[in-house]
N, C-alpha and C positions, 0 to 999 in steps of 0.2 A: 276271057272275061269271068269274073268270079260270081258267083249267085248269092242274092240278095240270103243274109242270115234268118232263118225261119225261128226264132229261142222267144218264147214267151218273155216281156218283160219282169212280171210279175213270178216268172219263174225263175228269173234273174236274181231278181228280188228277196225270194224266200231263199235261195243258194246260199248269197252271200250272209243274210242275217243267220243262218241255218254254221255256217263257219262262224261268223266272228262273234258273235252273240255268246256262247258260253264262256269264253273267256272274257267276256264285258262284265257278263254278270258275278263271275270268280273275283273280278277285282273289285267291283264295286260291295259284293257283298265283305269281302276282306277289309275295305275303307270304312263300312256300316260299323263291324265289330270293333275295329280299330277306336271309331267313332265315338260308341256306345261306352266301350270301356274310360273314356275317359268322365266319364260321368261321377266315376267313384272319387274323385279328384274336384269337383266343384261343391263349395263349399256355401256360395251367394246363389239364393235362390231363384233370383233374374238370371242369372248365369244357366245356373240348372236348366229352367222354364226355358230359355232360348237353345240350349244345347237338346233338350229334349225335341223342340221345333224341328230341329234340324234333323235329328234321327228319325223323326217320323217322315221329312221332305226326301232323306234315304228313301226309307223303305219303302215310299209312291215309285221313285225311280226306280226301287229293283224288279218294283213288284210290274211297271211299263214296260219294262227286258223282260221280265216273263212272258208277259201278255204278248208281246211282240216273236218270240220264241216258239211260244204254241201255236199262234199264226202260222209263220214258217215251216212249221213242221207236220201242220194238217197234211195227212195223205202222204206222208212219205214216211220211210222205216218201220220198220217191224212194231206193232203195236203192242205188244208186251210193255217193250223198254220205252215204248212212249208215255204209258201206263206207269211204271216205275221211275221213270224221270217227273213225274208232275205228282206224284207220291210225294219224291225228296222235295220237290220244289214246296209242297202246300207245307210240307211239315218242317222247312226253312222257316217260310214265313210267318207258320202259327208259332214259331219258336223265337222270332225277334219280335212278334208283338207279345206274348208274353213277358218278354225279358222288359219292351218298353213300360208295361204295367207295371209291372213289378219296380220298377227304379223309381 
């Protein structure tokens, strides 16, 4: 007889977000820029005003993979690069709101 699995769900949990999570967020932040750049391309100001909606409706999403990422990775790994990974991450994100001011 096999014995019952003793694994934290929640530790389940942060594993799996802990794998798939940085490439969620690689491509979504790739679809942001993608996104953004077409902005230089609209020329009707409704158009603009809606496409800018949308880049800001991005960046809640990437910025919720973040937030969900750092969750995940409380307590676990070397604190350095945890420290260095939420460096890159803040100064992602100071860097597409930026770009959304500025357009």
């Amino acid at each position: 007889m096999s014995e019952p699995e003793n694994t934290d769900p929640v530790a389940a949990v942060r594993a799996e977000l802990l794998r798939d999570l940085p490439g969620d967020i690689k491509r979504v932040r790739n679809a942001y820029r993608r996104a953004a750049q077409q902005a230089a391309l609209l020329r009707d100001a409704k158009d603009f005003n809606t496409h800018q909606a949308a880049c800001k409706a991005a960046l809640g999403h990437l910025d919720g993979l973040i937030k969900l990422l750092r969750w995940a990775a409380q307590g676990v790994g070397d604190v350095d690069d945890a420290a260095s990974d939420k460096t890159n991450v803040d100064q992602l994100i100071a860097e597409a709101k930026r770009s959304l001011d500025g357009v």
